[in-house]
C-alpha positions in Angstrom: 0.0 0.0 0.0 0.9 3.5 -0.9 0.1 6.4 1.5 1.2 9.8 0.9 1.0 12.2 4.1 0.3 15.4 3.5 1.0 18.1 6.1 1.2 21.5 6.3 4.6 22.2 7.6 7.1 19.7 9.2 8.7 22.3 11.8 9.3 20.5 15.4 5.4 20.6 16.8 3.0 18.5 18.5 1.3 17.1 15.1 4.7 17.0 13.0 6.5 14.7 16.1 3.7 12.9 16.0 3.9 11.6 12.2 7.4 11.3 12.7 6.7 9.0 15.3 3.8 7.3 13.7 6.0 6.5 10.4 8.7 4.5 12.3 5.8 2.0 13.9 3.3 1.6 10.5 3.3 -2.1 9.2 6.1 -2.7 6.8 3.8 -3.1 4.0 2.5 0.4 4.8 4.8 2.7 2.3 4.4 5.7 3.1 6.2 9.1 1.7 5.6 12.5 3.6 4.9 16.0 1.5 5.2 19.4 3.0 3.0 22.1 1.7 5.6 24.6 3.8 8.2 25.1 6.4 10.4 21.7 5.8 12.0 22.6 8.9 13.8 20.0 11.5 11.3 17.3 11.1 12.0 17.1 7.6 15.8 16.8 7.8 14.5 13.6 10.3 12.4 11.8 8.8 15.2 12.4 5.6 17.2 10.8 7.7 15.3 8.0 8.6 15.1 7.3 4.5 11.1 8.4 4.1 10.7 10.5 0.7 9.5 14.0 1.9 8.4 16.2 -0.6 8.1 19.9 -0.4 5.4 22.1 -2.2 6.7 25.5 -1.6 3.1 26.9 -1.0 3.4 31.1 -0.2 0.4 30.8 2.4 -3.4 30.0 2.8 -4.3 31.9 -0.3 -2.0 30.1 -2.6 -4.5 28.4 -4.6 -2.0 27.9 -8.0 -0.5 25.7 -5.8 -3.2 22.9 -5.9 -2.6 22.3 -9.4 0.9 21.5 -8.7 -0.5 19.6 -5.8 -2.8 17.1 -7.5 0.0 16.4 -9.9 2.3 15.2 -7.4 -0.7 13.1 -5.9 -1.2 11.4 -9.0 2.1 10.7 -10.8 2.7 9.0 -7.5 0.0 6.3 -7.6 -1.0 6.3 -3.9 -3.3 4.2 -2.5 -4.7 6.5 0.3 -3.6 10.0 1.0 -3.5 10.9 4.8 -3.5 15.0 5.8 -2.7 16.8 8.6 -3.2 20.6 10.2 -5.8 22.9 8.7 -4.0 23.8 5.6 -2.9 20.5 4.6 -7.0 19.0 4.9 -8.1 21.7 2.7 -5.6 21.5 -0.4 -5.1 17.9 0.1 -8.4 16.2 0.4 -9.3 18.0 -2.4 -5.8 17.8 -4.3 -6.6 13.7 -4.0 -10.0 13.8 -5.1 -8.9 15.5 -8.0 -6.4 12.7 -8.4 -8.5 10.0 -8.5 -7.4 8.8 -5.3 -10.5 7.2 -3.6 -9.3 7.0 0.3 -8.9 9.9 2.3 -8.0 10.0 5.7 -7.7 13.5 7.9 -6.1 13.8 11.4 -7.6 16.6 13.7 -4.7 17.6 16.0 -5.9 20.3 17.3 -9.6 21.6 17.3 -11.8 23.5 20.2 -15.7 24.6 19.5 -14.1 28.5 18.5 -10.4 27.5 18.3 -8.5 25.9 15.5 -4.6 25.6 15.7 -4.5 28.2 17.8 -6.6 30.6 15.7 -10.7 31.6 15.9 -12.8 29.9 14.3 -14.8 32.2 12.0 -17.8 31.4 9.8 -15.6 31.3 7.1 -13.0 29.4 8.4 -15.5 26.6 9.7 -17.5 26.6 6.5 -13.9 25.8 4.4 -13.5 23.0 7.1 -16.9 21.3 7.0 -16.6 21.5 3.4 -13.2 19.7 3.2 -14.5 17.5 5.6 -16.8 16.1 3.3 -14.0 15.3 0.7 -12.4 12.8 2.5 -13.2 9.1 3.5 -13.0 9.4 7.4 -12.0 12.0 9.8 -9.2 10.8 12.8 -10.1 13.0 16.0 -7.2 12.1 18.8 -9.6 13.0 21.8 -13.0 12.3 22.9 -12.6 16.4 23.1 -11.9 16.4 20.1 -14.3 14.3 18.5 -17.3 16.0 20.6 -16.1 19.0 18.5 -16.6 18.2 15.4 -20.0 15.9 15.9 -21.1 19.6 17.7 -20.0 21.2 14.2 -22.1 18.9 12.0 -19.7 15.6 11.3 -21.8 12.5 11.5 -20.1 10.4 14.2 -19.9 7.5 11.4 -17.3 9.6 9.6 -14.5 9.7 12.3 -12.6 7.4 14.4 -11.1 8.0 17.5 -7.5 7.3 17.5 -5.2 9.1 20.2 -1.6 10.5 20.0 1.3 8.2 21.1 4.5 8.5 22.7 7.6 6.7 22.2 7.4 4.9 25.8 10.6 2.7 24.8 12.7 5.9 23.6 12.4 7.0 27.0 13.6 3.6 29.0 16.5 4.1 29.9 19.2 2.0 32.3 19.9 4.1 35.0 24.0 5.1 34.2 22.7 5.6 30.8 20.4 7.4 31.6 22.6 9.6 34.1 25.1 10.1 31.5 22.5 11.8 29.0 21.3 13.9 31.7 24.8 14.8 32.3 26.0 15.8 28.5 22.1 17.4 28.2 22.8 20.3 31.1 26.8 20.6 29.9 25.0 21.1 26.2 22.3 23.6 27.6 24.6 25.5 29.8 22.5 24.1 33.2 24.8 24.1 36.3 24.9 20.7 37.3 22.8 21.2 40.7 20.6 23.6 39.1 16.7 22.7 39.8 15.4 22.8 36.1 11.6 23.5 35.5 10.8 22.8 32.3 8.1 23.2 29.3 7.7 21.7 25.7 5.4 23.1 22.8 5.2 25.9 20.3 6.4 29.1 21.2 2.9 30.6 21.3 0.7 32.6 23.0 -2.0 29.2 24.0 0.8 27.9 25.6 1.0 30.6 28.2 4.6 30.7 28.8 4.9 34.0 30.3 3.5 31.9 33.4 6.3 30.3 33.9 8.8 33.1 33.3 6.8 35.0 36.2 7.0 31.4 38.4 10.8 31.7 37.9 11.2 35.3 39.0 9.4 33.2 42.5 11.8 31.0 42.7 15.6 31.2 44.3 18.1 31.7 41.7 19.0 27.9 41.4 16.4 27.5 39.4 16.2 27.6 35.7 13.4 27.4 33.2 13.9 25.3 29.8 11.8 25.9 27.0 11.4 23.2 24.3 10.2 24.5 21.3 10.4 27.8 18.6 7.2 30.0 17.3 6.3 33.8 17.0 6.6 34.7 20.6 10.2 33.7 21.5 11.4 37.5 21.1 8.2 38.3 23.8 9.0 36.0 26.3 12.5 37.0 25.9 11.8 40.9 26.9 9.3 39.6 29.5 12.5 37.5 31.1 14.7 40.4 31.0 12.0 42.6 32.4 11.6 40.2 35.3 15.4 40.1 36.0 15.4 36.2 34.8 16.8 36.3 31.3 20.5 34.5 32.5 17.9 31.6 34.0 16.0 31.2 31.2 17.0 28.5 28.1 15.4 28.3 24.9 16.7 25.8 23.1 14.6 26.1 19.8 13.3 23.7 17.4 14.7 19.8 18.7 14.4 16.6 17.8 15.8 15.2 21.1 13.4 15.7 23.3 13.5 12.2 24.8 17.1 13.3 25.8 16.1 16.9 26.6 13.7 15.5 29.2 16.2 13.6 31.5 18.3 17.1 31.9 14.5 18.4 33.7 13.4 17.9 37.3 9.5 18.5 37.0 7.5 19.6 33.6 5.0 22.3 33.8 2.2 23.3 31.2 0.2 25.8 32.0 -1.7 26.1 28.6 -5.3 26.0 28.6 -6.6 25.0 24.7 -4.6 21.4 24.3 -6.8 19.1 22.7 -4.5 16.1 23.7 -1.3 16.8 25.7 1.4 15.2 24.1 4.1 17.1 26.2 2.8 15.5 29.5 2.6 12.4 28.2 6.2 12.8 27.7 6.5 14.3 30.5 5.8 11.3 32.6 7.1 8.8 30.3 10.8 10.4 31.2 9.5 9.9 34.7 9.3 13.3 36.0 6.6 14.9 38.1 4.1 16.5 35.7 2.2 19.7 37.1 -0.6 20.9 34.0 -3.4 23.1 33.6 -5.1 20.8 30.6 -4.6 17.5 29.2 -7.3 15.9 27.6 -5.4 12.3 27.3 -5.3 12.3 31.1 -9.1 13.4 31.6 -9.8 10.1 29.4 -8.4 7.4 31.9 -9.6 6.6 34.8 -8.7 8.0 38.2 -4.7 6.8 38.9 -3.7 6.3 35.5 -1.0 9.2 36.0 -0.2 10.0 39.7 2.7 11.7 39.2 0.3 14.3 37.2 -1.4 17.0 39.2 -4.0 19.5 37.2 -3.6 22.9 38.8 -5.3 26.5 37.6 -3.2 28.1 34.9 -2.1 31.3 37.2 1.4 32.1 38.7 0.7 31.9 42.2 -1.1 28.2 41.9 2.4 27.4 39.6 4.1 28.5 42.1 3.4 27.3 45.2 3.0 23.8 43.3 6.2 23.6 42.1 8.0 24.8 45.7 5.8 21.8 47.0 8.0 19.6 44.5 11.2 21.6 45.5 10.9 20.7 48.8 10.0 17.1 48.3 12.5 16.1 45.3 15.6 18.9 45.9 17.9 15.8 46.2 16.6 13.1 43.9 16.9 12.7 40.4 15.8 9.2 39.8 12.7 9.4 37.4 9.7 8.5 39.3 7.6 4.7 38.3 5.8 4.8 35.2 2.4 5.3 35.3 -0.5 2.8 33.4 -1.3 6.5 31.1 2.3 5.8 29.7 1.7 2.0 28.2 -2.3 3.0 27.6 -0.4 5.8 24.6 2.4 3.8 23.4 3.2 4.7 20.1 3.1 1.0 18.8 -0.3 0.2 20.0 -1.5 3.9 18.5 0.3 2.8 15.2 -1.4 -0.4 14.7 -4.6 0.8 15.3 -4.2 3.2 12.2 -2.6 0.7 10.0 -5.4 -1.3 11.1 -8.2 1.6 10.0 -5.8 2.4 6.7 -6.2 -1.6 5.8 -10.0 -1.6 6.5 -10.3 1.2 4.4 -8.7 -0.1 1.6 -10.5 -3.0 1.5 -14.3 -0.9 1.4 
């Protein structure tokens, strides 16, 4: 089987980890090639690396329309069997890019949809109508939260058209013997500059404003000067959060280590992980928060809300504020100042493994096929 994934960038966020994750677990007879309709940024270079075909479209922006031509060319000199899309972009030009093509299987994953809020940005009338329309291009719909599923059967999407499949993490990329892993944590703080008895707090995610950063960088002002913040990730409002440090006298404490594709590494240099954003639709970064065996303090993670009670102990939801970050993480300073063994591994960690959420979509791409 041919699959061509189409996505609307392939810089180092939540959704383009993911299919970079996804494509190293699909069942070998699964071929899959990856096409960018911007931004081949770090992801890119990886799954190069890894020997996947990525394509890039060189699309100027939303507006590009002379870009589907090009588009639906690609599709169909390449003979694929089912075309997969990804982000808001990518679902509108390439559902209808492979229709267009002739190719008859079309599979969309929602990464990240709220009733007014789509990747971060409003949803307008317009910008809802252009989605229910694509929508209705493709074969089935893949929603990766019941949060996010609710969503779109609230917008109109019969539930028959979309399949609940979650995120994963790579649980086995973070198992790590315990010298091992204390030499990675080791060459990680000499790499980032982290003193080696430095308490580092620590958050992953696009630098933007849903991800409410500038909570943490007001948290670290609070804290004694051991402490250091580590932010994972690049976007629009690195330059902000820099002036904000440097206005709270915190800049020489704060790390920002840009666009990475270590983050499994990055992890074991961190003491706790904090996210104090408010519109996730899964939660990928405490997943992997957890999975590296650190205590996880979060403001919203759908993935956890989907378990029962106990699934993540380690996890504690808290109000997305400064003063409730805060006093949370002095509660962890007090309690794991002089440890930095990773904490057991929760039953939320094995529930998300990437190889069980990898067969179940080679599993819905094979049943597909077959219709």
């Amino acid at each position: 089987m041919r699959i061509l994934h189409i996505v609307t960038g392939l810089a180092s966020g939540g959704a383009e980890r993911q299919l970079q994750l996804l494509l190293r677990h699909l069942p070998a007879h699964q071929h899959c090639e990856v096409l960018a309709l911007t931004n081949p940024g770090t992801v890119a270079g990886a799954l190069r690396a890894e020997g996947v075909t990525v394509h890039h479209l060189g699309m100027r922006g939303n507006r590009d329309v002379g870009a589907l031509p090009r588009l639906t060319r690609l599709v169909r000199a390449g003979r694929y069997d089912l075309v997969h899309t990804h982000l808001y972009r990518a679902g509108v030009y390439g559902r209808l890019a492979a229709r267009l093509a002739g190719v008859r299987t079309v599979v969309a994953t929602e990464h990240s949809l709220h009733a007014g809020v789509i990747e971060g940005r409003p949803v307008t009338r317009g910008v809802k109508g252009l989605y229910l329309a694509a929508e209705r291009l493709g074969t089935t719909t893949v929603a990766v939260s019941r949060q996010v599923a609710q969503t779109l059967h609230g917008w109109g999407v019969p539930p028959a058209r979309v399949e609940l499949i979650p995120n994963g993490i790579d649980a086995a990329r973070h198992r790590l013997p315990p010298a091992e892993r204390a030499a990675v944590r080791a060459r990680v703080r000499a790499g980032l500059g982290l003193p080696a008895e430095c308490w580092a707090v620590g958050g992953i995610g696009r630098l933007v404003p849903g991800k409410r950063f500038h909570v943490l960088l007001e948290v670290l002002a609070g804290l004694d000067g051991a402490a250091r913040l580590v932010l994972v990730g690049e976007g629009p409002e690195r330059a902000a959060l820099e002036r904000r440090a440097a206005g709270l006298g915190v800049r020489d404490r704060l790390v920002l280590t840009g666009e990475r594709d270590d983050v499994p590494d990055l992890l074991t240099a961190l003491d706790v992980l904090a996210a104090p954003s408010t519109e996730e639709t899964f939660g990928l970064g405490v997943l992997e928060g957890l999975a590296a065996g650190l205590p996880v303090r979060h403001s919203a993670c759908p993935a956890l809300d989907e378990l029962p009670p106990g699934a993540a102990p380690q996890a504690r939801r808290i109000p997305s504020g400064a003063a409730a970050y805060l006093a949370a993480l002095r509660d962890l300073r007090h309690l794991h100042d002089h440890s930095t063994d990773p904490l057991p591994r929760p039953p939320a960690v094995g529930h998300y493994d990437i190889v069980r959420v990898a067969a179940d979509l080679g599993a819905l791409y094979d049943r597909l096929a077959r219709v």
